[in-house]
C-alpha angles and dihedrals in degrees: 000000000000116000109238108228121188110214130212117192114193133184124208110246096188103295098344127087112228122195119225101171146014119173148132132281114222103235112262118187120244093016118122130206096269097045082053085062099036079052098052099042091055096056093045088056097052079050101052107029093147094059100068132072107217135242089072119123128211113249127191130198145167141234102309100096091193087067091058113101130264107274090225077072100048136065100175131040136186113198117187133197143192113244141038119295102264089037104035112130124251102264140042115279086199139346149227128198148173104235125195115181110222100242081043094073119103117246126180109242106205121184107183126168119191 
């Protein structure tokens, strides 16, 4: 039988965390915690293609909180859980970011003489 997971996505406003969205998964078989967030976040990017800046990459991981990225690298996260909405456990069983690698961020590189 499928396993039920509950999803959060979040969006970095500044240094504050905001959730957009929580909602249920409907059960697939064959599909773990991380490809759920892999999943969601996917789906979240086709629908909000104006929101990011480019040159980010999607990153999954699983249930060791200390591997997911610094938030100071990230603008949009997908947490999933195990378990319906109103019965999910406390902490992500995977997760799914926007990473941008610090040297990866694009500066404008103005060169003006005047």
């Amino acid at each position: 039988m499928p396993e039920a997971y509950t999803y959060e996505i979040a969006v970095a406003d500044g240094d504050v965390w905001r959730v957009t969205q929580a909602d249920e998964v409907h059960p697939v078989i064959d599909r773990d915690a991380k490809e759920t967030a892999r999943g969601v976040l996917e789906d979240w990017l086709l629908d909000h293609p104006n929101d990011v800046e480019g040159g980010e990459r999607l990153e999954v991981f699983g249930r060791d909180t200390h591997d997911y990225p610094p938030d100071a690298q990230t603008q949009v996260r997908v947490w999933v859980y195990r378990g319906p909405l109103e019965a999910r456990e406390v902490e992500p069983a995977a997760a799914a970011y926007l990473v941008t690698e610090p040297d990866d961020r694009q500066t404008a590189d103005l060169d003006l003489t005047l």
